[in-house]
N, C-alpha and C positions, 0 to 999 in steps of 0.2 A: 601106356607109358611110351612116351619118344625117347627115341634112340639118340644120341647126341655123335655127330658126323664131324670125320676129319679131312677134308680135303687134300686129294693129292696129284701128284702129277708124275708124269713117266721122266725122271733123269739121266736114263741109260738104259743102253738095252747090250748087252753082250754077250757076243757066240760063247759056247761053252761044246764040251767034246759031247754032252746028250743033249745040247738042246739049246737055248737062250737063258741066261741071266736077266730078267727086269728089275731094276732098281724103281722104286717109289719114293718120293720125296714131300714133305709138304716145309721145305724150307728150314727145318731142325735138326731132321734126321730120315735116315734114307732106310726104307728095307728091301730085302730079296728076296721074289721067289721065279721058279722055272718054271717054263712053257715049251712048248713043242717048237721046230726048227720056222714051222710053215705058218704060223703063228705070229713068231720075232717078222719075219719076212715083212708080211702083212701090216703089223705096227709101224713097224721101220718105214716100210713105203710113203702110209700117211705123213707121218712126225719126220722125214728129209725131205718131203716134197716130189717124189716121184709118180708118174702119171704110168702107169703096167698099162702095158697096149691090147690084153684085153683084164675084166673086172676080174678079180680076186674073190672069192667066196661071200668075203664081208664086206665089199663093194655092191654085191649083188644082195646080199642082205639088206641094204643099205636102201637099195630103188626099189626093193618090195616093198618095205614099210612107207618110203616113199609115197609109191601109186595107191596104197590103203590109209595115206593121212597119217603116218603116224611119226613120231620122230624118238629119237631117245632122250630122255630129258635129262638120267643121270644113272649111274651106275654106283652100285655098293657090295664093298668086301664086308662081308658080314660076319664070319669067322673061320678059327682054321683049325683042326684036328688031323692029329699026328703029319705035322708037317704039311697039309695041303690044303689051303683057300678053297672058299666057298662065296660066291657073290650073286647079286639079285640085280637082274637089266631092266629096270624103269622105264616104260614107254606109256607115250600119251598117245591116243588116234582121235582126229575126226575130222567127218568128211561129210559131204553133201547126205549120205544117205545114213548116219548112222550118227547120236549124240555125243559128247564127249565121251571117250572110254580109257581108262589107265590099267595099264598092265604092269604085271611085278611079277620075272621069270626067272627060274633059278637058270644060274648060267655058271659055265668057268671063268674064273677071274678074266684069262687070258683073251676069252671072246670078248668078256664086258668092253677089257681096254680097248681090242681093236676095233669096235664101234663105238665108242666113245669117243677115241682123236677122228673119225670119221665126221664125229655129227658137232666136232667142238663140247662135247657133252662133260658135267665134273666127273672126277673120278672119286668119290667118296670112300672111306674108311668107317666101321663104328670103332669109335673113340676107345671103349675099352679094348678094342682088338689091336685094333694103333697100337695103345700103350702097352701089350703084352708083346710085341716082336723087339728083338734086340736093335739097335742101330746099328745100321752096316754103311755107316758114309765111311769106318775105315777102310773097311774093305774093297769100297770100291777107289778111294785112292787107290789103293794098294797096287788093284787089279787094273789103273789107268795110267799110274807107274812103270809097271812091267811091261804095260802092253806096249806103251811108249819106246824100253830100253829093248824088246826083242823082236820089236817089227811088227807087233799083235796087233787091231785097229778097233777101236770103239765105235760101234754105230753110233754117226752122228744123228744131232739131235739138238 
């Protein structure tokens, strides 16, 4: 049985007193969940365009798979228990010495993303998982409101 995939993309990222807020989008409605500080860091860098003078963890992630052929193709939120995500990082390799091979790794959502805006790769959702999170685009007005009125600032993006 195939899975049916919701495409998504990163809308916002914001600091939070533990950690980062990621909002996901796929153009309807938006959800959240939290990630570590060094994490948001890392996403943020990619998705505003910043070049870190030297590689970031998932930068160097990035040039291993690199030098062994392989790229990320696509990344999936597959589900989520008692409040915490669960995703699979999709990769293809091949190279001179070795035939095509595809890999399917279980990974934290958080890693999937920040190699994913790395590699331009989608950020997929399974569909029934999409549809079991509430919409949070009010909230993130709400939270882009306030930031606004008290000096707060939204990583851009």
């Amino acid at each position: 049985m195939k899975l049916e995939l919701i495409q998504v993309e990163p809308i916002a990222l914001l600091p939070t007193q533990a950690g980062c807020a990621v909002f996901l989008g796929d153009g309807k409605k938006s959800i959240v969940f939290y990630i570590e500080p060094a994490i948001g860091a890392s996403i943020n860098a990619v998705l505003s365009g910043q070049k870190p003078p030297r590689p970031l963890t998932h930068d160097l992630f990035v040039q291993v798979l690199g030098a062994f052929g392989a790229t990320v193709t696509h990344v999936v939120i597959s589900r989520v228990e008692e409040d915490i995500f669960y995703a699979h990082l999709h990769l293809t390799a091949q190279n001179e010495i070795m035939e095509k091979k595809i890999v399917n790794a279980d990974a934290r959502p958080s890693d999937c993303i920040a190699l994913a805006v790395r590699q331009e790769a989608p950020i997929m959702f399974v569909k029934s998982v999409w549809d079991e999170q509430p919409d949070m685009s009010h909230v993130l007005e709400e939270l882009r409101q306030q930031g606004m009125s008290d000096g707060g600032e939204e990583v851009p993006f």
